[in-house]
C-alpha positions as CSV (number, residue, x, y, z in Angstrom):
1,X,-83.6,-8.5,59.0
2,X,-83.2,-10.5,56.0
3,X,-84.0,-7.6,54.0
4,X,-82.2,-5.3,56.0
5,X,-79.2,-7.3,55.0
6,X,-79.6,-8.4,51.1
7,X,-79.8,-3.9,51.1
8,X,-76.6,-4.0,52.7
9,X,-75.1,-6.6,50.2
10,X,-76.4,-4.8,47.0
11,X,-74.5,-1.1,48.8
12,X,-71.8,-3.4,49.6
13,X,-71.9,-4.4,45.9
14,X,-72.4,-0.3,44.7
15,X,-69.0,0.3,46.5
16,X,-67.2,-1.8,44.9
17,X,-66.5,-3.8,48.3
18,X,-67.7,-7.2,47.2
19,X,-66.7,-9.2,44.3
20,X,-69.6,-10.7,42.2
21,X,-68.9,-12.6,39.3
22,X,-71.2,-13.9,36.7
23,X,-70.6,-17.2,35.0
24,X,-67.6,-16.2,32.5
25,X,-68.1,-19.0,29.5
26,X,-65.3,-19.8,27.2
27,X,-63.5,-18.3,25.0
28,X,-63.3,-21.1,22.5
29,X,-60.5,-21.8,19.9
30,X,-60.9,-24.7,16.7
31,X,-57.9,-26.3,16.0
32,X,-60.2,-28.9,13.8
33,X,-64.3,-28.6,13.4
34,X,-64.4,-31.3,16.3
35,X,-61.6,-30.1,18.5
36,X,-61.6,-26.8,20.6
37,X,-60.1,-25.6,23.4
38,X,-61.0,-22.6,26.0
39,X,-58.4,-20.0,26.1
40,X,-57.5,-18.1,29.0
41,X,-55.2,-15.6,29.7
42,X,-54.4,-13.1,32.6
43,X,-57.6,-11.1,32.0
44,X,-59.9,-13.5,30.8
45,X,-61.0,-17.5,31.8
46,X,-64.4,-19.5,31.7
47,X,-65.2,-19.9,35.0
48,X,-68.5,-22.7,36.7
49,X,-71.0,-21.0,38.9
50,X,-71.0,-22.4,42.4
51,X,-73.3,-25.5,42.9
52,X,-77.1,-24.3,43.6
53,X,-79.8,-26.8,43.0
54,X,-83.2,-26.2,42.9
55,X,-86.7,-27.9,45.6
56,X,-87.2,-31.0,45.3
57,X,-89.1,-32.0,41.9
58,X,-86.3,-30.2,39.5
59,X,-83.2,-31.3,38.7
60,X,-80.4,-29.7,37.6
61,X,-78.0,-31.1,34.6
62,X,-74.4,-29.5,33.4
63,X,-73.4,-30.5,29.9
64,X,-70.3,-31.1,28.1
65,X,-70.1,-32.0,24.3
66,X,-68.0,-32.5,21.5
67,X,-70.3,-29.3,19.9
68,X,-68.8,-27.2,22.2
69,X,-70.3,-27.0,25.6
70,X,-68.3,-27.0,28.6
71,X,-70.7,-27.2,31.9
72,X,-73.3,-25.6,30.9
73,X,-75.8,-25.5,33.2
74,X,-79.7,-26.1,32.7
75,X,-82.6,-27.5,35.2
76,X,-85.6,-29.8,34.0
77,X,-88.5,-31.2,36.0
78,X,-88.9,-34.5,37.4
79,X,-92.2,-36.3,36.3
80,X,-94.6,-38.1,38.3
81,X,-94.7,-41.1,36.1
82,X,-93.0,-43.4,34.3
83,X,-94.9,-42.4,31.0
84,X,-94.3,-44.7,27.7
85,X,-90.9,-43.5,27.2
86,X,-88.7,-45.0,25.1
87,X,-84.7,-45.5,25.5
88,X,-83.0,-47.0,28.7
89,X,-84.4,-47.6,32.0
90,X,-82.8,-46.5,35.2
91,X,-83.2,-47.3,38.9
92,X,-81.6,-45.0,41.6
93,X,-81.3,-46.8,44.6
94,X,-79.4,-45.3,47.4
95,X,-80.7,-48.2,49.9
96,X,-77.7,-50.2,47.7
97,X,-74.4,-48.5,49.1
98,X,-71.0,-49.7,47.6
99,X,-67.6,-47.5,48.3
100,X,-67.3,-44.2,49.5
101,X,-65.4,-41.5,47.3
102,X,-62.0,-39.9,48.7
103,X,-62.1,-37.1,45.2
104,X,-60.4,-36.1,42.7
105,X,-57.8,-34.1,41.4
106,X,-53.9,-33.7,39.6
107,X,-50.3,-33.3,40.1
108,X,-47.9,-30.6,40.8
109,X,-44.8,-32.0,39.5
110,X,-42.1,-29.7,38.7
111,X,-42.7,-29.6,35.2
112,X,-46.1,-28.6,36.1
113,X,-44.9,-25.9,38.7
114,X,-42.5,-24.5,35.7
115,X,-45.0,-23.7,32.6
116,X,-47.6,-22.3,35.6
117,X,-45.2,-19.8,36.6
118,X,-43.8,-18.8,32.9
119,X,-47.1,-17.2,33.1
120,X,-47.8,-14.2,34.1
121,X,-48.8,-14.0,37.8
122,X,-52.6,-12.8,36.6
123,X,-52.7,-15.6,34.3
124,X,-51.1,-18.1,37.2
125,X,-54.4,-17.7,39.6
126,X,-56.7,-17.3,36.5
127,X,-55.4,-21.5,35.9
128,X,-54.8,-22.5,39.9
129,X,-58.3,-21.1,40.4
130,X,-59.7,-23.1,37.2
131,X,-58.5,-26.2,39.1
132,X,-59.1,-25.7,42.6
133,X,-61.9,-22.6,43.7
134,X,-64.9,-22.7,43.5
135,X,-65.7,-21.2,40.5
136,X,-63.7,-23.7,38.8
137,X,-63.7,-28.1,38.6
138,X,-62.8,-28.2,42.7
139,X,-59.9,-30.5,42.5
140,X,-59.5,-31.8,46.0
141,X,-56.5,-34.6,45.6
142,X,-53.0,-33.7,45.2
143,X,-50.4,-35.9,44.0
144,X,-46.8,-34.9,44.8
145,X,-43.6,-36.5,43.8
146,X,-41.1,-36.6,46.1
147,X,-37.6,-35.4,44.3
148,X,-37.3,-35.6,41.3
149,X,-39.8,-37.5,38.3
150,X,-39.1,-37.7,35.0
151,X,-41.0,-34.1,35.0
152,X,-38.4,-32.6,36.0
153,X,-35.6,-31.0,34.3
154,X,-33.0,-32.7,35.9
155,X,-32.5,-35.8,38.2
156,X,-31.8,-35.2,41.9
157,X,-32.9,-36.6,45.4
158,X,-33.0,-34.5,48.6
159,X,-29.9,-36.2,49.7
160,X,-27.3,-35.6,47.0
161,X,-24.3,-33.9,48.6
162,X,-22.9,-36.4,50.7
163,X,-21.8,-39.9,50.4
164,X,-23.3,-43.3,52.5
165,X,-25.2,-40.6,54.7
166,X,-27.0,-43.3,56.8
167,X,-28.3,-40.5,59.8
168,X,-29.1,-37.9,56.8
169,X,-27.3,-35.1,57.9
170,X,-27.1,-33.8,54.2
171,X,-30.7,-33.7,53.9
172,X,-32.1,-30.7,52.2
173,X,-35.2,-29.8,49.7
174,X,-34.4,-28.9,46.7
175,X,-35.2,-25.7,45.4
176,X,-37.7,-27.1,42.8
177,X,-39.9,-27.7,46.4
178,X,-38.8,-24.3,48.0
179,X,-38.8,-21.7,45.1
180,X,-41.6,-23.6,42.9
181,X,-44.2,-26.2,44.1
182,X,-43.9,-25.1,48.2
183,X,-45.1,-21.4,46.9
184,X,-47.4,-22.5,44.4
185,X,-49.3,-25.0,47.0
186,X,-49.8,-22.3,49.7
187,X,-51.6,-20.6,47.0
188,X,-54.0,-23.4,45.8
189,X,-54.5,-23.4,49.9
190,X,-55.6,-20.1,49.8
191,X,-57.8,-20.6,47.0
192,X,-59.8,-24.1,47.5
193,X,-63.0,-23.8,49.3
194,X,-62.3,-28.0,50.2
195,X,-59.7,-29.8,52.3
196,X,-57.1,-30.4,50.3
197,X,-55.2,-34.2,50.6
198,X,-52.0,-35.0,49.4
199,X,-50.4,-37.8,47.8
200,X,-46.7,-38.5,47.7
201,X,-44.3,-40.9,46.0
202,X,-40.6,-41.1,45.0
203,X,-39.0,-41.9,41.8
204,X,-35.9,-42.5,43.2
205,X,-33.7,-42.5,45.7
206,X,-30.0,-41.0,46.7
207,X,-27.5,-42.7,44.6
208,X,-25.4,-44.0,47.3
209,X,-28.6,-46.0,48.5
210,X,-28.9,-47.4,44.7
211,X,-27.2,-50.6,42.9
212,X,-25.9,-48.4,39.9
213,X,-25.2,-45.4,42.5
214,X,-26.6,-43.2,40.5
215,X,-29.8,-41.3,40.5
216,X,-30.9,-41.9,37.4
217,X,-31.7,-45.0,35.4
218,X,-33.2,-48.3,36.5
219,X,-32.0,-49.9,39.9
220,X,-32.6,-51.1,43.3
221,X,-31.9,-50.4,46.6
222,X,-28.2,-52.0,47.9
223,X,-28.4,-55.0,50.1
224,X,-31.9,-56.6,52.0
225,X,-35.0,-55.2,53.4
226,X,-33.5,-55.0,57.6
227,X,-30.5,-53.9,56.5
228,X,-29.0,-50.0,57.3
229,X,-29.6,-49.1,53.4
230,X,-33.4,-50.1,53.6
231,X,-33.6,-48.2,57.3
232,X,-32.4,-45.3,55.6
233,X,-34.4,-45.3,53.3
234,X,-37.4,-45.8,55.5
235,X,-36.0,-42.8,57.4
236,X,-35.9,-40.2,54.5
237,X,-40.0,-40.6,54.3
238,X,-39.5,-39.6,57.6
239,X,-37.6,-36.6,56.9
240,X,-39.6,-35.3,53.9
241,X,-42.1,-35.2,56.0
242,X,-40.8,-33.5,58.6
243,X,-39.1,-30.8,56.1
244,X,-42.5,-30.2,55.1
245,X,-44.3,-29.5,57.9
246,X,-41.9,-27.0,58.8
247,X,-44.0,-25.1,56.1
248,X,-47.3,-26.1,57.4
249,X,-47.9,-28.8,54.9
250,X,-49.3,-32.2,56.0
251,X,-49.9,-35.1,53.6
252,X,-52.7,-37.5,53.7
253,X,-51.1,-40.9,51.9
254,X,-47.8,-42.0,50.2
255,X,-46.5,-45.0,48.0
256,X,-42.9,-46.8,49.1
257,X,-42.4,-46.3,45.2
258,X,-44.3,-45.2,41.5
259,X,-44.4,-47.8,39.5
260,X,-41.6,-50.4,41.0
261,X,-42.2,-52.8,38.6
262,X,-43.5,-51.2,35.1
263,X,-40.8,-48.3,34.7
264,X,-38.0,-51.1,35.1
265,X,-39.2,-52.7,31.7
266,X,-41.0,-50.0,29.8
267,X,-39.8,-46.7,30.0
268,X,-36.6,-45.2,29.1
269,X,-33.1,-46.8,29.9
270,X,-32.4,-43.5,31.8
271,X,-35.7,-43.1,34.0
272,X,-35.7,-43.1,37.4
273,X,-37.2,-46.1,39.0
274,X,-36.3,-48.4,42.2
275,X,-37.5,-51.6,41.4
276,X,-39.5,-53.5,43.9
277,X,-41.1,-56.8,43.9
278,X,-44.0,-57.4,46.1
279,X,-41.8,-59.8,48.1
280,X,-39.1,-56.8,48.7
281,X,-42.1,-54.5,48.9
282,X,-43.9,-56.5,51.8
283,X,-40.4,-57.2,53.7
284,X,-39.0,-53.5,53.6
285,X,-42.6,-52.3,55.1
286,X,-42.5,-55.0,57.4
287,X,-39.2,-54.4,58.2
288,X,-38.1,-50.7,58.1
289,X,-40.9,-48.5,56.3
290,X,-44.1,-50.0,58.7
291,X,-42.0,-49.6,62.3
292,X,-40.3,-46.3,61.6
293,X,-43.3,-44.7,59.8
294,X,-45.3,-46.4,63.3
295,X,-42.7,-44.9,65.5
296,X,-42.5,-41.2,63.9
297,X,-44.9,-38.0,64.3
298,X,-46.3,-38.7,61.3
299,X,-48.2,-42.2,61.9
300,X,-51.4,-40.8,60.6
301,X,-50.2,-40.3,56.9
302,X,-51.4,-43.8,54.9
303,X,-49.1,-46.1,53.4
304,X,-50.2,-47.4,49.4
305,X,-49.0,-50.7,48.1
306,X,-48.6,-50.8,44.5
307,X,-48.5,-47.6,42.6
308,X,-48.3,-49.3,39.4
309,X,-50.8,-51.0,36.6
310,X,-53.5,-52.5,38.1
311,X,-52.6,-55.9,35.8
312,X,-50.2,-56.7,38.8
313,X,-53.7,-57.2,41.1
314,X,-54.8,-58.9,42.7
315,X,-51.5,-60.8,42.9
316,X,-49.3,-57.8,44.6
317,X,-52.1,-57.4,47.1
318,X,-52.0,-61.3,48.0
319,X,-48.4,-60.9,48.6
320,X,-48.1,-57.8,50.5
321,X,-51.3,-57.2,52.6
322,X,-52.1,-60.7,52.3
323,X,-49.1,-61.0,55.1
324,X,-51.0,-60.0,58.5
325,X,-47.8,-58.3,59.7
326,X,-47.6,-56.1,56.5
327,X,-51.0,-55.3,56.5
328,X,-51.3,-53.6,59.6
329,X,-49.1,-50.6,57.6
330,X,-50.5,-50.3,55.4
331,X,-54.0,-48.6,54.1
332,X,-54.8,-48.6,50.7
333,X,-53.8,-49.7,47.0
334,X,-51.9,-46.9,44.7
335,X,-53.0,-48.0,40.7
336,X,-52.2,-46.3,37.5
337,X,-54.4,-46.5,34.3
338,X,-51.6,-47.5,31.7
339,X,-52.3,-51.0,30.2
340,X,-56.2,-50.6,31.4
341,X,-57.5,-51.7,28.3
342,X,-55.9,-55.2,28.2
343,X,-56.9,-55.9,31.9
344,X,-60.7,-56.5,32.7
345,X,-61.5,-54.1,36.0
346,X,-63.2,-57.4,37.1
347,X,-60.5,-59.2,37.6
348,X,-58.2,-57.1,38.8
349,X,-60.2,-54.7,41.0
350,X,-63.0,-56.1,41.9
351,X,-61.8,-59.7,43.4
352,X,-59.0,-57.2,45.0
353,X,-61.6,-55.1,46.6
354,X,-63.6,-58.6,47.5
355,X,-60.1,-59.8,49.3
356,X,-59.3,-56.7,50.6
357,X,-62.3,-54.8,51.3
358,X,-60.8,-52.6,54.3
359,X,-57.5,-51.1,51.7
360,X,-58.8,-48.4,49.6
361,X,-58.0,-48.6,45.8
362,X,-57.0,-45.3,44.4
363,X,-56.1,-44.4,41.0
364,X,-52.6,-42.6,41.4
365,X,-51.4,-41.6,37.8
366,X,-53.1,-41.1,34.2
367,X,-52.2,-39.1,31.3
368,X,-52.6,-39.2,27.5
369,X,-50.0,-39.2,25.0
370,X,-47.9,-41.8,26.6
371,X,-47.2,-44.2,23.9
372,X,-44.0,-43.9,21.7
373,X,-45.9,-43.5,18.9
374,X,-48.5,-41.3,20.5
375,X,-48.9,-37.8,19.2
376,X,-47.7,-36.3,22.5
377,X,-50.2,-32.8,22.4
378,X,-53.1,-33.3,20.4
379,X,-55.0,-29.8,21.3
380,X,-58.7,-30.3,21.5
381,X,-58.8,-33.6,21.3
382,X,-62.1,-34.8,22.3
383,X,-61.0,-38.5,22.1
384,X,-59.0,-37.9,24.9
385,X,-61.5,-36.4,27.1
386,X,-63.5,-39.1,26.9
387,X,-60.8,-41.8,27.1
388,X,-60.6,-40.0,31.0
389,X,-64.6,-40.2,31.3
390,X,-65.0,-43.6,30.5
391,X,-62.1,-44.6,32.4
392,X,-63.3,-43.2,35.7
393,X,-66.4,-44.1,35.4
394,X,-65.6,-47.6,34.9
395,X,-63.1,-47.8,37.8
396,X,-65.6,-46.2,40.1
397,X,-67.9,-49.0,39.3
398,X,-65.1,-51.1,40.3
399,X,-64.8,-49.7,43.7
400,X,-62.7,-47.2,43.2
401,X,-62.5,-44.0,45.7
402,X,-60.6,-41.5,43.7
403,X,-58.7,-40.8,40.6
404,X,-55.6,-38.5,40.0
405,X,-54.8,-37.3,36.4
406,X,-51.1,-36.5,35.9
407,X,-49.7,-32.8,35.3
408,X,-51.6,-30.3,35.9
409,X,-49.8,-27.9,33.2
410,X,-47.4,-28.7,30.5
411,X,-46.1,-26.7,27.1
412,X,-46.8,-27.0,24.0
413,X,-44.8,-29.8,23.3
414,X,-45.8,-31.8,26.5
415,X,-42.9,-31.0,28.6
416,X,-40.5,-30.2,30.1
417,X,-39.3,-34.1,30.7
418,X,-35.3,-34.5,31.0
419,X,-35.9,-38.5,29.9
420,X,-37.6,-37.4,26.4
421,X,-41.2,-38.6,27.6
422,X,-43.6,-36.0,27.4
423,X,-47.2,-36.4,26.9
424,X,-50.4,-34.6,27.1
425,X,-52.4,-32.2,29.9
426,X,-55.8,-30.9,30.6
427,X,-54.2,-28.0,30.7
428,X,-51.4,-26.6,28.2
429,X,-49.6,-24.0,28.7
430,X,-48.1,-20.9,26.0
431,X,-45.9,-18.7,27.6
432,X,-45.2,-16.6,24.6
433,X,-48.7,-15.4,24.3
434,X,-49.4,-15.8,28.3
435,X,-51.9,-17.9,27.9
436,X,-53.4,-21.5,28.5
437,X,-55.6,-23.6,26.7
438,X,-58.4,-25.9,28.9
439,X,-58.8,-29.6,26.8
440,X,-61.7,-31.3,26.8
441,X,-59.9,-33.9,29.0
442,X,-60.0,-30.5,31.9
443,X,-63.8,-30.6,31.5
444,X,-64.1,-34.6,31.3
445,X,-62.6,-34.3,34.8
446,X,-64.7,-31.8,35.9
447,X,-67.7,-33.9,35.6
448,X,-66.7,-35.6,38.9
449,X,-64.4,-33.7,40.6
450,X,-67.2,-30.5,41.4
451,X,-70.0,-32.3,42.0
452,X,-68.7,-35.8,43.9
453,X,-66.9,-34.4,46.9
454,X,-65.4,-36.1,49.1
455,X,-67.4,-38.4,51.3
456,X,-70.1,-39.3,48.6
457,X,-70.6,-42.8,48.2
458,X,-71.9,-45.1,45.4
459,X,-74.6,-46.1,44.8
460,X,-77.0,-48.5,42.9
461,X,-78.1,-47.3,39.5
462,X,-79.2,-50.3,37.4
463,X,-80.7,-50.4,33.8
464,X,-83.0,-52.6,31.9
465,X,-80.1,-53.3,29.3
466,X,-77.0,-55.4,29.7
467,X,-73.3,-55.4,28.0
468,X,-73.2,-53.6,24.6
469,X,-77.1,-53.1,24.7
470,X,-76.0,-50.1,26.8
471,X,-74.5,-47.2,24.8
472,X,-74.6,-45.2,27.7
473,X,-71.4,-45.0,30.6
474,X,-73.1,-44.2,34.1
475,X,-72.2,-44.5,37.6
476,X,-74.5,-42.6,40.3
477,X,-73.4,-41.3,44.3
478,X,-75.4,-39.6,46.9
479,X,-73.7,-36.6,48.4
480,X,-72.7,-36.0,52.2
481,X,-75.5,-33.1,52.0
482,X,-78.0,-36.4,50.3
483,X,-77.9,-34.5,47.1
484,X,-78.4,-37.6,44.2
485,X,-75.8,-37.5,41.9
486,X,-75.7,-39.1,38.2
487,X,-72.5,-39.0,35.9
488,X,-74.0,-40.0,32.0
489,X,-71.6,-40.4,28.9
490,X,-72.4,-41.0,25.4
491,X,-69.4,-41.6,23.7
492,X,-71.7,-43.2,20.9
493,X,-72.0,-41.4,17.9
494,X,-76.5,-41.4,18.4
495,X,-78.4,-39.5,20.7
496,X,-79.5,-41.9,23.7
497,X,-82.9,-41.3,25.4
498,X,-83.4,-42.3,28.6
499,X,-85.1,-42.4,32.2
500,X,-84.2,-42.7,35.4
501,X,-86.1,-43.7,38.6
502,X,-85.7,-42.5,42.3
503,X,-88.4,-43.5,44.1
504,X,-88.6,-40.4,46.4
505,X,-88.7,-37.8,43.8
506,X,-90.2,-39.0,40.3
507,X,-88.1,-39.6,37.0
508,X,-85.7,-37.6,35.4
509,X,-86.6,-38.2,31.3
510,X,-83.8,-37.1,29.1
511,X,-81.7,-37.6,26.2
512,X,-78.1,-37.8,26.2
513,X,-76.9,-36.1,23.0
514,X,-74.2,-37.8,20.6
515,X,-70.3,-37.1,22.0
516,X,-71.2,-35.6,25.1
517,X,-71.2,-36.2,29.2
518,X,-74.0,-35.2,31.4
519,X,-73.8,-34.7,35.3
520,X,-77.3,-34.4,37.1
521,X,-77.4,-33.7,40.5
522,X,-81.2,-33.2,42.2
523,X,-82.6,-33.0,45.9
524,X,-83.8,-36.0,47.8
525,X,-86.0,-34.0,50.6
């Protein structure tokens, strides 16, 4: 029977009736000798072969490096002993479990949905396929603002027509969801071999709900948490919602707010942000958001704290889910990676995590490119890719479940951004030659988004060095299917030997090359 069938494949094949496609690799293009991009374009795109791994006593590794390698695949054998190697000394221990992993992925904001669709429709699923099949990095998180962001090209709210419209009769989408990201999502659907999750947050809110009454620039909501201005507010989640679904679109989580606290004193004066404290934050949940959320169709979707720099933890968390009544709304902790650098994961996430061990913490929002005095594009950069690696890999050793990059597509000049604040992509887009450029950052993020799905969880992986000793970034899972997984960066300018140890299978002996990121993944049993 089994041959009867793989004849009928191979005629199937003959006819033309079934699709196979070998690993495509990229096209590459220098912009320096140590910066290169893949270019794709309606005919052609590197794609990743689908996951296969070989019996236990292989392993198999993908590579990424600053010399040009973008997932390559290769397999090695495990060995039966320990030997006299030199380099660092590993131990996978699975037996040690820490948090499990929601996944991975980007956002469709507007400006996203706008340079994807100034391409041509062949070159649109060559980059939604890059992102979410199988054949490409797997993305199974979504972020999705709701209204407008400062990606957009204009500032709006889904409740701009009328005036003090407390029961929301004027509510409508906005044809940025209907004509752009709405289309563009049923197509990532129809593409992604994984359940999909979304994320939503607003930037702002209808300007008759706002101090300055406007929907742009820097303000709060009018009056108390309790009062009909925070009610109707609570009710628009509601309503977006219920819009949505109307198009067979569910979300998994949402934020009462991005970033309620750093937008009001960084960003531009025109930006849209509602400023929260954790105080307001807390009382409107408690208040309006928790009960109506509680009371609607839509109970099941999970309510984030936060959505801002994780220097504001684990104070915000104290303030909000330390209050029982507050708590009970609420699931998990919205963080984005600005200001990372100047506050230690170990005191922000880990104590959080220790206080709060039932509330997920999730990392919303990254990007590169966000400074003022940041070169916004830097095409190629390898810098920035591993600025992402190193970044994720440290928060997931922080008990972290997830990580969301920012846009998933912008131009050439980081855009479109109606504030002035672009910044840089995986992904950029150029229209005038119908084509799209994967960064190294795209392939950084790859590194855990294809081969951690959702439901790994992590586990112990512990070395024989300690601090700066270790060269090496690591973090290591074990897979729902109890496939081993190992994520190894060298962002040192040396190649690293080292070892590692699973007591079921043998040890894995390699060396980590200068500039690069490993992924290993081998069977268990």
């Amino acid at each position: 029977m089994q041959t009867r069938n793989a004849l009928g494949a191979l005629f199937l094949v003959f006819l033309g009736m079934v699709e196979v496609r070998a690993r495509q690799p990229c096209s590459p293009k220098y912009l320096r000798a140590t910066a290169m991009v893949c270019v794709c374009n309606a005919t052609y795109c590197d794609t990743v072969d689908p996951v296969s791994l070989p019996d236990v006593g292989s392993f198999v590794k993908y590579t990424t490096s600053r010399d040009g390698q973008r997932l390559e695949r290769s397999e090695g054998q495990t060995a039966a002993k320990s030997g006299a190697s030199g380099g660092i000394f590993y131990t996978y221990d699975p037996s040690v479990r820490h948090q499990y992993v929601k996944g991975f992925g980007g956002s469709l904001t507007d400006s996203a949905a706008i340079n994807i669709l100034h391409l041509s429709y062949a070159a649109q699923n060559q980059l939604l396929r890059s992102y979410f099949s199988e054949e490409g990095i797997e993305y199974n998180l979504l972020r999705w603002p709701i209204g407008c962001s400062d990606f957009s090209t204009r500032p709006y709210t889904y409740d701009d027509r009328c005036v003090n419209d407390f029961e929301l009769k004027c509510f409508e989408l906005a044809p940025e969801d209907t004509k752009l990201r709405i289309p563009l999502l049923h197509r990532i659907m129809a593409l992604t071999g994984r359940p999909l999750s979304l994320v939503s947050s607003p930037w702002t809110s209808p300007a008759w709900l706002r101090v300055n009454n406007r929907v742009y620039g820097k303000s709060r909501i009018k009056g108390e948490p309790g009062d009909r201005y925070h009610k109707a507010w609570a009710r628009y989640f509601i309503r977006f919602f219920e819009e949505y679904a109307k198009y067979n679109i569910t979300f998994w989580a949402f934020s009462s707010q991005n970033e309620p606290v750093t937008a009001l004193f960084i960003s531009r004066e025109d930006f849209p942000c509602n400023y929260f404290s954790p105080q307001d934050q807390r009382d409107f949940i408690i208040q309006d958001l928790g009960p109506t959320l509680a009371a609607s169709r839509h109970a099941d979707v999970r309510l984030m704290i936060l959505d801002d720099g994780r220097c504001h933890l684990p104070n915000w968390a104290d303030q909000v889910i330390g209050n029982s009544t507050a708590a009970a709304f609420v699931s998990g902790i919205g963080i984005h990676w600005y200001f990372d650098s100047v506050t230690p994961a170990g005191l922000t996430l880990d104590v959080t995590h220790h206080l709060y061990p039932d509330f997920f913490l999730l990392y919303t929002e990254a990007c590169n490119g966000y400074l003022d005095w940041d070169m916004k594009v830097i095409l190629g950069s390898w810098e920035r890719g591993t600025y992402y690696s190193s970044n994720i890999l440290t928060n997931l050793n922080h008990f972290v479940t997830g990580w969301i990059d920012w846009n998933l597509a912008l131009d050439m000049e980081g855009g479109p951004n109606w504030v002035d604040n672009p910044v840089d992509s995986p992904i950029i887009v150029n229209p005038l030659k119908d084509e799209f450029y994967k960064q190294p950052m795209f392939y950084h993020l790859g590194h855990f988004s294809k081969f951690i799905p959702e439901g790994s969880v992590r586990v112990a992986l512990t070395s024989n060095c300690f601090f700066e000793m270790c060269k090496l970034k690591t973090s290591a899972f074990l897979r729902p299917d109890g496939v081993a997984v190992a994520v190894v960066l060298n962002d040192w300018f040396v190649d690293i030997s080292f070892t590692i140890s699973d007591n079921r299978v043998g040890y894995i002996k390699d060396c980590a090359r200068a500039h690069s990121i490993q992924t290993y993944l081998w069977r268990r049993s």
